[in-house]
C-alpha positions in Angstrom: 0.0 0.0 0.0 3.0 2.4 0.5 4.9 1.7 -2.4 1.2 2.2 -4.5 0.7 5.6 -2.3 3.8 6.4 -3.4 3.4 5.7 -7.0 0.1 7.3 -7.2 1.7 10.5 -6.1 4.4 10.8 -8.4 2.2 9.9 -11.3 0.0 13.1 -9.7 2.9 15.4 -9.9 4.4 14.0 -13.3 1.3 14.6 -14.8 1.2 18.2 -13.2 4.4 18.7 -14.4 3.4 18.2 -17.7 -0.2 19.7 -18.2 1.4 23.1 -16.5 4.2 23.2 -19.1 1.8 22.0 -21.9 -0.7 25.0 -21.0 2.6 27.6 -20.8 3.7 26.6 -24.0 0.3 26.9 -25.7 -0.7 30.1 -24.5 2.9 31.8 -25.3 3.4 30.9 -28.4 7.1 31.3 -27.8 9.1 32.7 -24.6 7.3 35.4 -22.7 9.5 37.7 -21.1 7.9 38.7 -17.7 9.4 42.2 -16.9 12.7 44.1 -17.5 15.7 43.3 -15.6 17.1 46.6 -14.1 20.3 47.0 -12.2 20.4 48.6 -8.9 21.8 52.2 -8.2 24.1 53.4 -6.4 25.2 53.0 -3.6 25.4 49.0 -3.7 26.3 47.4 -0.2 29.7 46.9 0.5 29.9 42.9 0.3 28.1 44.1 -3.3 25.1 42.8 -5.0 23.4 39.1 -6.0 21.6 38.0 -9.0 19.0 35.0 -8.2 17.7 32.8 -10.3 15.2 31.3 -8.7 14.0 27.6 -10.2 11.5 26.8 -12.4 7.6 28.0 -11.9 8.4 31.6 -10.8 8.0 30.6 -6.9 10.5 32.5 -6.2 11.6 30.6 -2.7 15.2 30.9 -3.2 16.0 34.2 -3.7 13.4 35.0 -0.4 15.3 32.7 1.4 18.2 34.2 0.5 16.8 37.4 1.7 15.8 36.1 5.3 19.4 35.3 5.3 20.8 38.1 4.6 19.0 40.5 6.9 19.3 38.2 9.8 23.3 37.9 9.4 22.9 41.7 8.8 25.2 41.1 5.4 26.0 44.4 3.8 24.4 42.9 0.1 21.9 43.9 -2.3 19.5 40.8 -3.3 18.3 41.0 -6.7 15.4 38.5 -8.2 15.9 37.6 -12.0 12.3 37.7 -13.4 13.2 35.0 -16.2 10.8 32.8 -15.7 8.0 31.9 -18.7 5.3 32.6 -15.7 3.7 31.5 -12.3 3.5 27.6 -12.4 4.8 27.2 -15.4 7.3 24.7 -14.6 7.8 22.1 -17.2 8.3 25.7 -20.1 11.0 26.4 -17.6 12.6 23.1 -17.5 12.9 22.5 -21.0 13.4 25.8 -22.9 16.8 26.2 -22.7 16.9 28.9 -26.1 14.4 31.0 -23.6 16.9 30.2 -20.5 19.7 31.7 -22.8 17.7 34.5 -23.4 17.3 35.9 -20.3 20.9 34.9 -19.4 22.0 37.6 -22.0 19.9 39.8 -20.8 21.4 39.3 -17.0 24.9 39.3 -18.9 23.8 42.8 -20.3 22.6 44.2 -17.2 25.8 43.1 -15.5 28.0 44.8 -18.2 26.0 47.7 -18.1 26.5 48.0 -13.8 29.7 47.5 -13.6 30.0 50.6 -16.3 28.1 52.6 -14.3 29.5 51.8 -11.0 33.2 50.2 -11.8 34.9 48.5 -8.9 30.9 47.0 -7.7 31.3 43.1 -6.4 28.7 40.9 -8.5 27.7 37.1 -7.5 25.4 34.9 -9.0 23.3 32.4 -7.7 20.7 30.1 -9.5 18.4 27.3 -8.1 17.2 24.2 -10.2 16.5 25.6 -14.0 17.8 28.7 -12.8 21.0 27.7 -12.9 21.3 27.2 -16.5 20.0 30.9 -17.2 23.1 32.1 -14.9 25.7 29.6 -16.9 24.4 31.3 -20.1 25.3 34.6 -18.4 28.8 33.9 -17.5 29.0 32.2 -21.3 28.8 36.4 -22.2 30.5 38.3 -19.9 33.7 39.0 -20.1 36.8 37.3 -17.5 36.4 37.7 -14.4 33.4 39.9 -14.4 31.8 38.3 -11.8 33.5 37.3 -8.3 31.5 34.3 -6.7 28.7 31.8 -8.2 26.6 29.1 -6.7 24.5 27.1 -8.5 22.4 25.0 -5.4 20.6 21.8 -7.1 21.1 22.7 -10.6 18.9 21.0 -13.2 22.2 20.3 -15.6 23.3 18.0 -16.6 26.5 16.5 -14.8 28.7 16.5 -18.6 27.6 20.3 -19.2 30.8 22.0 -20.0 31.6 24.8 -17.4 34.9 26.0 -18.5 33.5 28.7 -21.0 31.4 29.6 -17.9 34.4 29.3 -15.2 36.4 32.1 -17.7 34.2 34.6 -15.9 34.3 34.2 -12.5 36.8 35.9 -10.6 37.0 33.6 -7.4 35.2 30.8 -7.3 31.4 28.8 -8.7 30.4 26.8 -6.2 28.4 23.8 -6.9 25.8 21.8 -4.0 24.5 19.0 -4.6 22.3 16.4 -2.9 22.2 12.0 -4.1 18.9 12.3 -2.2 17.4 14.5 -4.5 15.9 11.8 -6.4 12.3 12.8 -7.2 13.3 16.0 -8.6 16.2 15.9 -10.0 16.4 12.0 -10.6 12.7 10.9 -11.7 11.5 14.2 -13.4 14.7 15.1 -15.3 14.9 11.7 -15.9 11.2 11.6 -18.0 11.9 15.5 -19.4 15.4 16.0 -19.7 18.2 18.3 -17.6 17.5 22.0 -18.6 20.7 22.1 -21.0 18.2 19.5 -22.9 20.3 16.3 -22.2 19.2 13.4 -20.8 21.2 11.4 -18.1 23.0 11.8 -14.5 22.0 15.5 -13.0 24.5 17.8 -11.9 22.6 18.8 -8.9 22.7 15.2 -7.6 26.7 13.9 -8.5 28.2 17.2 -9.2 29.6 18.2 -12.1 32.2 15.9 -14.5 34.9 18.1 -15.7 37.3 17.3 -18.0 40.2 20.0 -18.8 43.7 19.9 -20.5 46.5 20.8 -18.3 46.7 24.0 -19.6 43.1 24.3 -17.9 44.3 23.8 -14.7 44.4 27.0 -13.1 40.6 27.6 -14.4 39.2 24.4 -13.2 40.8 25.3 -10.2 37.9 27.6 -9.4 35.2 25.1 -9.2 34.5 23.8 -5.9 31.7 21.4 -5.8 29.6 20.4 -1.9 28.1 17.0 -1.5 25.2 17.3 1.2 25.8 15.8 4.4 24.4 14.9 7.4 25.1 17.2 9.7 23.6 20.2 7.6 20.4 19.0 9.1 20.9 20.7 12.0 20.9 24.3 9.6 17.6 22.9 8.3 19.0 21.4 4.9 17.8 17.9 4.3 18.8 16.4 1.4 16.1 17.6 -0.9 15.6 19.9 -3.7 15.0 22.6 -1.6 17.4 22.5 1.4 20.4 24.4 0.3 18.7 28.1 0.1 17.6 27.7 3.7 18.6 30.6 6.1 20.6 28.5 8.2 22.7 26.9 5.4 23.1 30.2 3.6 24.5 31.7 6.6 26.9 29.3 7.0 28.4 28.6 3.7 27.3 31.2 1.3 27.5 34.4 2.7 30.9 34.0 3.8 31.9 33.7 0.5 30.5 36.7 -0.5 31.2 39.0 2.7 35.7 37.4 2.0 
């Protein structure tokens, strides 16, 4: 009876999954672009400013995670939401529209140019949840080296063979990678019916990490990847394993902002 529960209820949400991005698709036509993407003004926080892409569906729980966390550790940064998402719900357009994905990731690429022109010397990070972490890998595919100083992509929906090393050309100090093996039902059984959001099918980078491979002359770039396998003991900072445990307050605080406050 469990194991039918169990089955019933991911038939339920693969079906949901489905219908929602069926119904996004129809009704756009072609990728909707929500609202503009505008770059703060001046003056930006000391410890600088963050792009978030939040997953797919437009829920928009990781970047006001990443918020909570911020205020309550009093971090001197400026949290920005990327609207790039094809529209509430709409989940399944998300996940599989990587030309829309790269879309929007030029249009953060642009806005980041255009900052740092306006306000030279400003600190820009990047972080992208689930789908959302292939719009900020098309960004960093634009910009120029080392525009950016620190990324993390937590639970990304790409696949584990997606090349970062154009990506890793623009990051100044370090893209940091966290993963979970227990995010099966996300990132193992739905990728695994509609494909990683780089549109290949097979192991998910937000569950193994990522497999690099590099020259030796690639060294020193590769060398900026630093990837996180969940553990145990980040229960205790209210990350469980799942898709959604790495943008909670507790975790942020402990490994992310760091980073960005260095």
């Amino acid at each position: 009876m469990i194991v039918r529960r169990r089955t019933l209820k991911t038939w339920f949400l693969t079906v949901s999954l489905v219908w929602t991005g069926l119904a996004a698709l129809g009704s756009s036509g072609c990728a909707l672009r929500q609202r503009e993407l505008i770059a703060p003004k001046a003056p930006i926080p000391p410890a600088g400013v963050v792009f978030v892409a939040d997953g797919a569906g437009n829920f928009q729980a990781a970047s006001k995670h990443f918020r909570m966390a911020v205020e309550k550790a009093g971090t001197p940064l400026a949290v920005v939401t990327v609207p790039w998402s094809h529209g509430d719900y709409r989940m399944l357009a998300d996940q599989i529209d990587e030309a829309h994905a790269r879309e929007q990731g030029a249009d953060l690429a642009a806005t980041i140019e255009q900052l740092r022109l306006e306000q030279p010397g400003v600190r820009v990070h990047l972080l992208g949840h689930c789908a959302g972490s292939m719009v900020i890998l098309a960004a960093l595919e634009r910009l120029p080296p080392k525009s950016v100083e620190c990324v993390f992509l937590l639970s990304p929906s790409v696949s584990a063979r997606y090349d970062l090393r154009p990506a890793l050309g623009a990051v100044s100090r370090g893209l940091h990678v966290y993963y979970s093996k227990l995010d099966m039902t996300h990132l193992g059984w739905y990728t695994g019916i509609i494909g990683n959001a780089d549109r290949r099918w097979g192991p998910c980078s937000g569950r193994i990490g990522f497999e690099v491979s590099y020259t030796p002359e690639e060294t020193d770039l590769v060398a900026k990847l630093h990837q996180h396998p969940w553990k145990p003991w980040y229960l205790i900072l209210g990350n469980n394993g799942g898709h959604f445990g790495n943008y909670q307050p507790g975790f942020v605080r402990k490994f992310i902002l760091p980073l960005m406050a260095h």
